[in-house]
C-alpha positions, 0 to 999 in steps of 0.5 A, a space after each residue: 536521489 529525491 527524499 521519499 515523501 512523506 506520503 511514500 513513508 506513511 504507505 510503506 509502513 501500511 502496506 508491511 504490515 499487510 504484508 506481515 498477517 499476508 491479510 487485508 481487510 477492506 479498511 486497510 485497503 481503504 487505508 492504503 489507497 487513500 494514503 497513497 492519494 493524499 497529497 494528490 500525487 502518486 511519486 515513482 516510489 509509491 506507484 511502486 508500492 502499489 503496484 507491487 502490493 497489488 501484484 501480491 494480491 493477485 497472486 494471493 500473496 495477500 488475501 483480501 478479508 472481510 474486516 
């Protein structure tokens, strides 16, 4: 099993804490998307994050909010 990148680490804890207020402004995104393309490349676990943090905002789970 591969060590998660670091990239991967960094965005898990953006995307708790999304999760935590159930609220995203425009600069978290910001925040999310561009740690999730840092490196240049999205492994298996971060387009799993993303997929599923985006699902939760379609669903609104997740509101997005002016910042």
């Amino acid at each position: 099993m591969q060590k998660p990148s670091k990239s991967a680490t960094k965005l898990k804890e953006l995307i708790k804490h999304a999760i935590s207020d159930l609220e995203v402004t425009p600069d978290e995104y910001e925040q999310i998307m561009g740690c999730a393309l840092d490196d240049g490349h999205l492994d298996a676990e971060e387009k799993t994050m993303l997929s599923q943090f985006h699902g939760m905002i379609s669903n609104g789970t997740i509101k997005r909010v002016r910042g």
